[in-house]
C-alpha positions as CSV (number, residue, x, y, z in Angstrom):
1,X,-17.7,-52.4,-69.9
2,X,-14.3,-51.4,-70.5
3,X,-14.9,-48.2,-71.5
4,X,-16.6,-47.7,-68.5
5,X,-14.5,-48.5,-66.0
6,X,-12.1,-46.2,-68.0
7,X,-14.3,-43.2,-67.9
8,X,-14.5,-43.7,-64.0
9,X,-11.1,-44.2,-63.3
10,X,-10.7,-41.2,-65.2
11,X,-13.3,-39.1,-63.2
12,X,-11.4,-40.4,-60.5
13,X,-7.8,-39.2,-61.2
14,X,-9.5,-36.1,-62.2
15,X,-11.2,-35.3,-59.0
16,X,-8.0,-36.6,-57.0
17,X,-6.3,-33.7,-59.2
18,X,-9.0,-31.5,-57.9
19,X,-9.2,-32.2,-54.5
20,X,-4.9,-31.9,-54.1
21,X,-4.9,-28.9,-56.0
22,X,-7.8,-27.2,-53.5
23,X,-5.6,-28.6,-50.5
24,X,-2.5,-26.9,-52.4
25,X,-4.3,-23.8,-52.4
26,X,-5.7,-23.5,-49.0
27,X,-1.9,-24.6,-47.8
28,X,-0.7,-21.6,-49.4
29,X,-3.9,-19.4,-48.4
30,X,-2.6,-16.4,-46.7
31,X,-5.7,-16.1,-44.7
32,X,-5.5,-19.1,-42.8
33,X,-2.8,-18.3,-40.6
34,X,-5.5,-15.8,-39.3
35,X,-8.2,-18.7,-38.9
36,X,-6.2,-19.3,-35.1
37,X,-7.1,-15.8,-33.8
38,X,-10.9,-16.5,-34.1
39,X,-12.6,-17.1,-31.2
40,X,-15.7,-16.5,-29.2
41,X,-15.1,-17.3,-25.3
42,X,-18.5,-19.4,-25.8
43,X,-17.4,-22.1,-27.9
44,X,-14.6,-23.2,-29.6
45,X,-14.1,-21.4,-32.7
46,X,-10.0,-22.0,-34.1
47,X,-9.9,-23.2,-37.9
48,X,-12.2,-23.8,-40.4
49,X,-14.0,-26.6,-38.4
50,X,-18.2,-26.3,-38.0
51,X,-20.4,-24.1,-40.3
52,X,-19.3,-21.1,-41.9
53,X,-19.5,-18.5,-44.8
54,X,-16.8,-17.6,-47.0
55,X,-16.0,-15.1,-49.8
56,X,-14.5,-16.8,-52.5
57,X,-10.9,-14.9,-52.1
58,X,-11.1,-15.8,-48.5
59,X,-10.2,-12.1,-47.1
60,X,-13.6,-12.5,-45.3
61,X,-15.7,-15.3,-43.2
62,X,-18.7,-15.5,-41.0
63,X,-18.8,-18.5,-38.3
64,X,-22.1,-18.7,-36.5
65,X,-22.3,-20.5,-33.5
66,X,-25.0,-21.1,-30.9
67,X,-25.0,-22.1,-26.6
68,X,-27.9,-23.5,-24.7
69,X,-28.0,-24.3,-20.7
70,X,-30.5,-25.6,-19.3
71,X,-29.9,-26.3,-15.3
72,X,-31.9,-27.0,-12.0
73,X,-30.2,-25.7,-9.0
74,X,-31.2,-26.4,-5.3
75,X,-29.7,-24.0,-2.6
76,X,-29.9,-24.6,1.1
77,X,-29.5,-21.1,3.7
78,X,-29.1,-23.2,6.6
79,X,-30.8,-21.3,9.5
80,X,-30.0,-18.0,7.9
81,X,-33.5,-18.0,6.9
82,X,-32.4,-14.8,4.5
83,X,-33.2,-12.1,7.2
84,X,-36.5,-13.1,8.2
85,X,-37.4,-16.6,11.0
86,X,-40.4,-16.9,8.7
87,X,-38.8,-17.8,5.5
88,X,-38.1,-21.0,4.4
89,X,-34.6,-22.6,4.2
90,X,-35.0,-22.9,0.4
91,X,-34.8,-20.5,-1.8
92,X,-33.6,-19.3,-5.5
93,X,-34.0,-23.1,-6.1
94,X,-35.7,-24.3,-9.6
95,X,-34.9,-24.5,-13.5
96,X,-33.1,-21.5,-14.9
97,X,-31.9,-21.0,-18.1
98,X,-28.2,-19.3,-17.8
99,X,-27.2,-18.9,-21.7
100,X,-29.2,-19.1,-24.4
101,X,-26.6,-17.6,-26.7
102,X,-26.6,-16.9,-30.5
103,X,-22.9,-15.3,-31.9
104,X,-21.3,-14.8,-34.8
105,X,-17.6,-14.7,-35.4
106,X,-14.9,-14.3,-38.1
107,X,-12.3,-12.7,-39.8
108,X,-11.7,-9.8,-42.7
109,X,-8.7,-8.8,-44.7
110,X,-6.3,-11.1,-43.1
111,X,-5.5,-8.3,-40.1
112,X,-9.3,-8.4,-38.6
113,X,-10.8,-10.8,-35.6
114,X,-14.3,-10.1,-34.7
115,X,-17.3,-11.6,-32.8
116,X,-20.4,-10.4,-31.6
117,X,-22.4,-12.1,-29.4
118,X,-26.6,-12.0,-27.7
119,X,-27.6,-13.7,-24.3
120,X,-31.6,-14.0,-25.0
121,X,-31.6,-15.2,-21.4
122,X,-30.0,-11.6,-19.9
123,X,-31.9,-8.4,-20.1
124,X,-30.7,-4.8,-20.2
125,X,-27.2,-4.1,-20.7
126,X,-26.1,-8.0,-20.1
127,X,-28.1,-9.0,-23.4
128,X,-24.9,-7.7,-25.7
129,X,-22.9,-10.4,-23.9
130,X,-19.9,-9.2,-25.9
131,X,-19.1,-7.5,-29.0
132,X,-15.1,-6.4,-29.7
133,X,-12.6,-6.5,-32.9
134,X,-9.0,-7.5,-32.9
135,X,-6.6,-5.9,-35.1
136,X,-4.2,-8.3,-35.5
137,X,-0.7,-6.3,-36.4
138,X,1.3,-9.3,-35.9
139,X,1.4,-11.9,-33.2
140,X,3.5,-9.6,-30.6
141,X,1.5,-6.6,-30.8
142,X,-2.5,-6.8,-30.8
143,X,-5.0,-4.2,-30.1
144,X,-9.0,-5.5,-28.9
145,X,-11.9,-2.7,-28.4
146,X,-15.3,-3.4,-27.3
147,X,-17.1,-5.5,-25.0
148,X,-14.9,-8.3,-23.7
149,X,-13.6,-10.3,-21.1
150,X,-10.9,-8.6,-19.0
151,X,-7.7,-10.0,-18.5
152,X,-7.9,-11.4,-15.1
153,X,-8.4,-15.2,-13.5
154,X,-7.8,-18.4,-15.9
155,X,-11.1,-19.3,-15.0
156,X,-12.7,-16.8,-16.4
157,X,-10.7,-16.7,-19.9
158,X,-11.6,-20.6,-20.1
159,X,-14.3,-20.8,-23.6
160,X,-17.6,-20.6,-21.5
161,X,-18.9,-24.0,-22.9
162,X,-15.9,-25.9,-22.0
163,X,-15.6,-25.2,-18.1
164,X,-15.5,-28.3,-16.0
165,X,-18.1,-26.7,-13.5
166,X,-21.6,-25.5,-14.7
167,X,-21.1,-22.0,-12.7
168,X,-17.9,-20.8,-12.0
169,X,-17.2,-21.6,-7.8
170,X,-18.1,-18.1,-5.9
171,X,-15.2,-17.9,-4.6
172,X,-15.3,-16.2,-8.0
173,X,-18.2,-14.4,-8.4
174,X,-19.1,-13.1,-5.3
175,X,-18.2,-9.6,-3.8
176,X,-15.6,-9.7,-1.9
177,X,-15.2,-7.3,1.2
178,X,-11.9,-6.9,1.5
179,X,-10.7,-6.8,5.3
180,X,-11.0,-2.7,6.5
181,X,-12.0,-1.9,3.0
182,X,-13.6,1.1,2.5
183,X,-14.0,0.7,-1.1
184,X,-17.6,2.2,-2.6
185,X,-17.8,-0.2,-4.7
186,X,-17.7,-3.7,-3.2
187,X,-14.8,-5.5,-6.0
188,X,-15.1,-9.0,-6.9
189,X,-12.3,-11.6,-7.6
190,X,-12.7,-11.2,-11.5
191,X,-15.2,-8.8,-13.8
192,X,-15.6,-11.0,-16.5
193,X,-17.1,-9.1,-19.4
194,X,-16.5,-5.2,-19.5
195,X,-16.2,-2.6,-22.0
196,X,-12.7,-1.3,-22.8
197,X,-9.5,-1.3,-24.8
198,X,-6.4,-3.8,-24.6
199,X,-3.1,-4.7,-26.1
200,X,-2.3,-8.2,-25.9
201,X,0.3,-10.8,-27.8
202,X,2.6,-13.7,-27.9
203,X,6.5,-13.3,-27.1
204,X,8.5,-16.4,-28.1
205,X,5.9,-18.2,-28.4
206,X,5.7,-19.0,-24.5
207,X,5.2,-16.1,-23.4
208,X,1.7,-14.0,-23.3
209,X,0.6,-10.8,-22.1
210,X,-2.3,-8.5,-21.9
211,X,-2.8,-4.9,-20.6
212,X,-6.0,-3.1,-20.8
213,X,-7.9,0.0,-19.3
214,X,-11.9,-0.7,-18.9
215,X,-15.0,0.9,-17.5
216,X,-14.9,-1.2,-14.4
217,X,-18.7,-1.6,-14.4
218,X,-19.3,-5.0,-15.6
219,X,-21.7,-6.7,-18.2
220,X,-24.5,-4.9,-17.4
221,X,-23.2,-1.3,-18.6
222,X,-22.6,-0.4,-21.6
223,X,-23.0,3.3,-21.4
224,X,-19.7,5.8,-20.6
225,X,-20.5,6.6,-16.9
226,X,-17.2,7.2,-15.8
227,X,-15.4,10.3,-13.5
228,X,-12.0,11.5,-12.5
229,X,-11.1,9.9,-8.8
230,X,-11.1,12.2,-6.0
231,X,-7.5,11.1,-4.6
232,X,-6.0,9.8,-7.1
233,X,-7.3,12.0,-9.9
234,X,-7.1,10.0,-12.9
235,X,-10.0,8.4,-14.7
236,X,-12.1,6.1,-12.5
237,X,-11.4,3.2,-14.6
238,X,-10.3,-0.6,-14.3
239,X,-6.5,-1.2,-15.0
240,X,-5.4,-4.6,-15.4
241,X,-2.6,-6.6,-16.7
242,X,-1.5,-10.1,-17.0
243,X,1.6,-12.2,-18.0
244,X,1.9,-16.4,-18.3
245,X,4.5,-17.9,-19.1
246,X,3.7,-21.4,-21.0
247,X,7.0,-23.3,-21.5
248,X,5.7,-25.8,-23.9
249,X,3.9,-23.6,-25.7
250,X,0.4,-21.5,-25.9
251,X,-2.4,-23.5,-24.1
252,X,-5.7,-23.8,-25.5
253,X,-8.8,-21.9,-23.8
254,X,-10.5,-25.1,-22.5
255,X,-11.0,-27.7,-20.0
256,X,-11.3,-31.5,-20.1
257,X,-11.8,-31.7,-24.1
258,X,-12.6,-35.4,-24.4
259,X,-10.1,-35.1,-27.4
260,X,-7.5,-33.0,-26.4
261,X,-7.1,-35.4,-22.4
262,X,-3.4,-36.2,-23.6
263,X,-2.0,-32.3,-23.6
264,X,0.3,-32.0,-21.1
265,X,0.7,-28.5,-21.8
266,X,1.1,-26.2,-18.2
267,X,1.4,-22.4,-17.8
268,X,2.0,-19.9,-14.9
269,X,0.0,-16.8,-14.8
270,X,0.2,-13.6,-12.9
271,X,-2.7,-11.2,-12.9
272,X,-3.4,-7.8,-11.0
273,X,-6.7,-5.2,-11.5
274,X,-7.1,-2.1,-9.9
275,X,-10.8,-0.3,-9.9
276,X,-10.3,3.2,-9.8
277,X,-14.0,3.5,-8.6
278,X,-14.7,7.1,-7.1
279,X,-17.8,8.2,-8.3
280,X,-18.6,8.1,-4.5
281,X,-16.0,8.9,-2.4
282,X,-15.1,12.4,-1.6
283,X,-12.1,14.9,0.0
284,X,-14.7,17.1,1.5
285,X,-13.5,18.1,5.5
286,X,-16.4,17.1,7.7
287,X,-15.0,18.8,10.6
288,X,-17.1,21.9,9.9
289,X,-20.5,19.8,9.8
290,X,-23.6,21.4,11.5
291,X,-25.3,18.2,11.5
292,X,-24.3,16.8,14.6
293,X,-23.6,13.0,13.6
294,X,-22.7,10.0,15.2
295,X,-21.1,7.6,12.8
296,X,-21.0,3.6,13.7
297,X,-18.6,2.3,11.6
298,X,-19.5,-1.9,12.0
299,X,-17.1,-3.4,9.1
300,X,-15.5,-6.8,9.1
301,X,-12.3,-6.0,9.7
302,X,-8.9,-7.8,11.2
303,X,-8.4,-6.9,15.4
304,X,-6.1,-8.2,18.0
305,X,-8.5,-7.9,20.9
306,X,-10.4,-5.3,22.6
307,X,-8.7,-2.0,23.4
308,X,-9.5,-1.1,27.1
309,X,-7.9,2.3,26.8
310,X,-10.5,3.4,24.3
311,X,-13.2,1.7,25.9
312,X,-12.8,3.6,28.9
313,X,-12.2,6.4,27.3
314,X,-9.4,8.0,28.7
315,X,-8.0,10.9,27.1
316,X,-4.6,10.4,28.9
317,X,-3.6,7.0,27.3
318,X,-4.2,7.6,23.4
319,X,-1.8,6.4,21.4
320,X,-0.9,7.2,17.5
321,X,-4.7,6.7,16.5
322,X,-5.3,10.5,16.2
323,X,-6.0,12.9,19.1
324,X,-8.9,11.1,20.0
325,X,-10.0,7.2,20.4
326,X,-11.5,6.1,17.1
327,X,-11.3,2.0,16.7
328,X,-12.6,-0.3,19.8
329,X,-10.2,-2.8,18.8
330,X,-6.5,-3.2,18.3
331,X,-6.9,-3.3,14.4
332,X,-3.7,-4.2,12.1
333,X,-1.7,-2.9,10.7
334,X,-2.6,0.4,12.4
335,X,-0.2,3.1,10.5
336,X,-2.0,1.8,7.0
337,X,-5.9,0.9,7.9
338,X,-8.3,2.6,5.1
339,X,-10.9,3.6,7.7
340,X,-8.5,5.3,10.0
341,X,-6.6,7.0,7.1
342,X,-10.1,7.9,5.5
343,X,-10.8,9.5,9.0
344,X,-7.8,11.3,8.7
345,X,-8.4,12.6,5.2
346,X,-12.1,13.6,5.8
347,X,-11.0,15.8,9.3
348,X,-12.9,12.7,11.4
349,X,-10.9,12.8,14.6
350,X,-13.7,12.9,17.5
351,X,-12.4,16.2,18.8
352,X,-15.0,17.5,21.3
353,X,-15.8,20.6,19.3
354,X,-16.4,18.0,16.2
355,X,-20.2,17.8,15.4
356,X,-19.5,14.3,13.2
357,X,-17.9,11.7,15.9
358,X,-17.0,8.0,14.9
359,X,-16.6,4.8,16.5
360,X,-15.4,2.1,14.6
361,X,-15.8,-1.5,15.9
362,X,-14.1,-4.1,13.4
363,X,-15.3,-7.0,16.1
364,X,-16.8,-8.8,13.0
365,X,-13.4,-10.5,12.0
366,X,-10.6,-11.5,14.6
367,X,-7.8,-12.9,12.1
368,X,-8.9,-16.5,11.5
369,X,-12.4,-16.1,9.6
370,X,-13.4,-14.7,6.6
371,X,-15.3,-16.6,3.6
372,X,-12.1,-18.3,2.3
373,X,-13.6,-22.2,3.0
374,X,-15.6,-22.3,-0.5
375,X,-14.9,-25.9,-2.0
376,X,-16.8,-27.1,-5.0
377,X,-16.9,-30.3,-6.9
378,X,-18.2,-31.2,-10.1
379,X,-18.7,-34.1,-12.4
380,X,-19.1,-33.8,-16.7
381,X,-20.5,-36.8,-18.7
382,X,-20.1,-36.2,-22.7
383,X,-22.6,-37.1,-24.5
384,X,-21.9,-36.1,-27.9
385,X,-18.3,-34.5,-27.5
386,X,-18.3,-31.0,-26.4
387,X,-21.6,-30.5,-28.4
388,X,-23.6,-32.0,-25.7
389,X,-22.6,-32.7,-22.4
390,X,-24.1,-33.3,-18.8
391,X,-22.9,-31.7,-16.2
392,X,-23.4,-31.4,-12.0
393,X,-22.0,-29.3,-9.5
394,X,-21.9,-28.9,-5.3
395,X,-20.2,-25.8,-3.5
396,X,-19.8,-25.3,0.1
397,X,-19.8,-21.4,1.3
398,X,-17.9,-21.7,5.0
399,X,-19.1,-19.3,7.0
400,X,-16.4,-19.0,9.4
401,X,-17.0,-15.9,11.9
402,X,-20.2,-15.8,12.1
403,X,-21.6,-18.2,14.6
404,X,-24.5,-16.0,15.6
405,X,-27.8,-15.4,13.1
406,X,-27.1,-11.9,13.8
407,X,-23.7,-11.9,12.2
408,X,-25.1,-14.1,9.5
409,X,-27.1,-11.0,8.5
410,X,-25.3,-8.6,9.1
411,X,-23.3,-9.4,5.9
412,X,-25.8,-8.8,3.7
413,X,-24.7,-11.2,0.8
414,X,-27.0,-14.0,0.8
415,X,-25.2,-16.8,-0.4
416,X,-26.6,-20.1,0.6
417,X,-24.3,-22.8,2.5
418,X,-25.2,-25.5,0.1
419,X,-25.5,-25.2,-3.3
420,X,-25.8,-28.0,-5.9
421,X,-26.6,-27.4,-9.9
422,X,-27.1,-29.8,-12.9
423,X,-27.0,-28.6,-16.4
424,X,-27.6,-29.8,-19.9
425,X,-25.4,-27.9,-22.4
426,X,-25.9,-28.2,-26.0
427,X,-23.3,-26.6,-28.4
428,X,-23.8,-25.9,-32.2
């Protein structure tokens, strides 16, 4: 008996010996400082926590990871009936799946982040949800290429799987038509994923930034369809560029982790995007048309009121708009409106020997609408820690400005007033 319990307490201290001299070695692993740059904006990813496959001289690792969502969603239109008074008030309500995702991320030779990453529940170009490498050069200065998500909204850059809402709010999402815009392609808030190239890093370890140049054409593209604007003429690409500042520190890519409710970090973020998009727009003079044309321009756009002058029509009492009336309305900021500055740079001034004439009416908008009242509220119930959770959502979409069925349409973006979503997530 003795001699057994001294061959186990032997075993033992051997082990121990074993075990301190492993955690000794992976203290002192150079390639664990580079564990904190792995990620995968589905999941969280930092460490050497989960599953994962490692050479034994560490300089390379493999983390696989996988993202299901499961959700029923009701939507109500209100009496917007989508364009026709026979449809019904429901619609694109059911069970959807949003993400059935199946990534893999991980390091190589202590300077290399990478992930790749396939939505089974996307088709076309959105099934290649995101595929980039990070050359880490040092935390200051870091270069990403690929597919990946641009530098623009907090929201957006929160890990997909740990948002507190099931969708992101439209306010979001949706296409926003910016007041007199002209642009030809209608931009939204934030672009998510897109294909591009960006240098990012960590100053002082408060401060962060990112600049990048990207395709501009979202998720679903992941071909080079890109040309030289028109006006400006430089590449029709997206620029954008964003600082925070983080005074205690950088601030972890999630929301509401059940074991991370005590971090009282807080940062203050500036972002700004600009989508060179000019693949339609042109320079051409239309003053020489032989098409005779007569052009109503009917965009939601900010007014003052009715102008009688050019109502009336009388020649005598124009004003700066151009030699001829143009706009209905009293529009602002008159000296700087895109549609009468695109009328000026495309010859459109409703001379009488013009065959192309053009009346705008921006009588959608007058200063106090828009599609700004979009609340949303959601509630998350943890069922196993962040690896399964439960989560409901209801949004609002205000529809301020349009107190007519006719306006309603005239929009073109059916969004339903009500909107309510519950989702099972399950995270591996």
């Amino acid at each position: 008996m003795k001699i057994k319990i001294i061959l186990l307490l032997t075993l033992f201290a051997a082990t121990a010996s074993a075990t301190a001299q492993v955690a000794k070695h992976r203290h002192e692993d150079p390639y664990n400082e580079a564990d904190k740059y792995i990620e995968s904006a589905v999941i969280p990813m930092g460490g050497k926590k989960g599953f994962s496959f490692e050479t034994r001289a560490g300089d390379f690792m493999l983390k696989p990871y996988v993202l299901l969502q499961t959700a029923g969603k009701f939507n109500w239109y209100d009496d917007e009936q989508l364009g026709l008074d026979d449809q019904d008030n429901v619609a694109n309500s059911g069970f959807e799946i949003p993400y059935a995702i199946l990534g893999i991320s991980g390091r190589a030779f202590n300077k290399l982040t990478f992930n790749l990453t396939l939505n089974a529940a996307k088709s076309g170009g959105a099934l290649l949800q995101q595929a980039w490498v990070d050359v880490n050069l040092k935390d200051q200065i870091r270069f990403r290429v690929g597919k990946f998500k641009t530098p623009f909204s907090q929201a957006y850059l929160v890990t997909l799987g740990e948002t507190l809402f099931p969708v992101l709010p439209t306010s979001l999402t949706s296409s926003v038509y910016m007041d007199r815009s002209l642009n030809s392609t209608p931009p939204t808030i934030a672009t998510g994923f897109d294909l591009g190239v960006m240098m990012h890093g960590l100053l002082g370890g408060k401060w962060e930034y990112n600049l990048g140049v990207f395709n501009g054409t979202g998720i679903d593209v992941n071909m080079a369809q890109k040309t030289l604007s028109d006006d400006l003429g430089i590449p029709s690409l997206l620029y954008a560029a964003r600082v925070a500042f983080m005074p205690k520190g950088p601030i972890p890519a999630h929301q509401g982790r059940i074991d991370d409710l005590h971090n009282d970090k807080i940062m203050f973020a500036l972002s700004a995007s600009y989508n060179v998009e000019a693949n339609w727009q042109t320079t051409n003079d239309l003053r020489q048309s032989q098409t005779n044309v007569l052009a109503l321009c009917a965009v939601m756009g900010g007014h003052s009121g009715v102008n009688p002058d050019a109502v009336g029509g009388d020649p005598s009492k124009i004003s700066d708009q151009g030699p001829y009336w143009i706009s209905s309305h009293h529009v602002y900021n008159q000296p700087q409106d895109p549609i009468l500055n695109a009328c000026k740079r495309l010859g459109l001034d409703n001379r009488p020997e013009n065959h192309v004439q053009v009346i705008f009416d921006p009588a959608l908008l007058d200063g106090n609408d828009g599609f700004l009242n979009m609340p949303a509220v959601g509630l998350n119930y943890y069922i196993m820690g962040y690896n399964l959770k439960l989560q409901a959502m209801y949004q609002f979409l205000g529809r301020w400005g349009h107190a007519t069925q006719d306006a309603r349409e005239l929009d073109d973006l059916g969004l339903a007033q009500h909107s309510a979503t519950v989702m099972l997530q399950f995270s591996f």
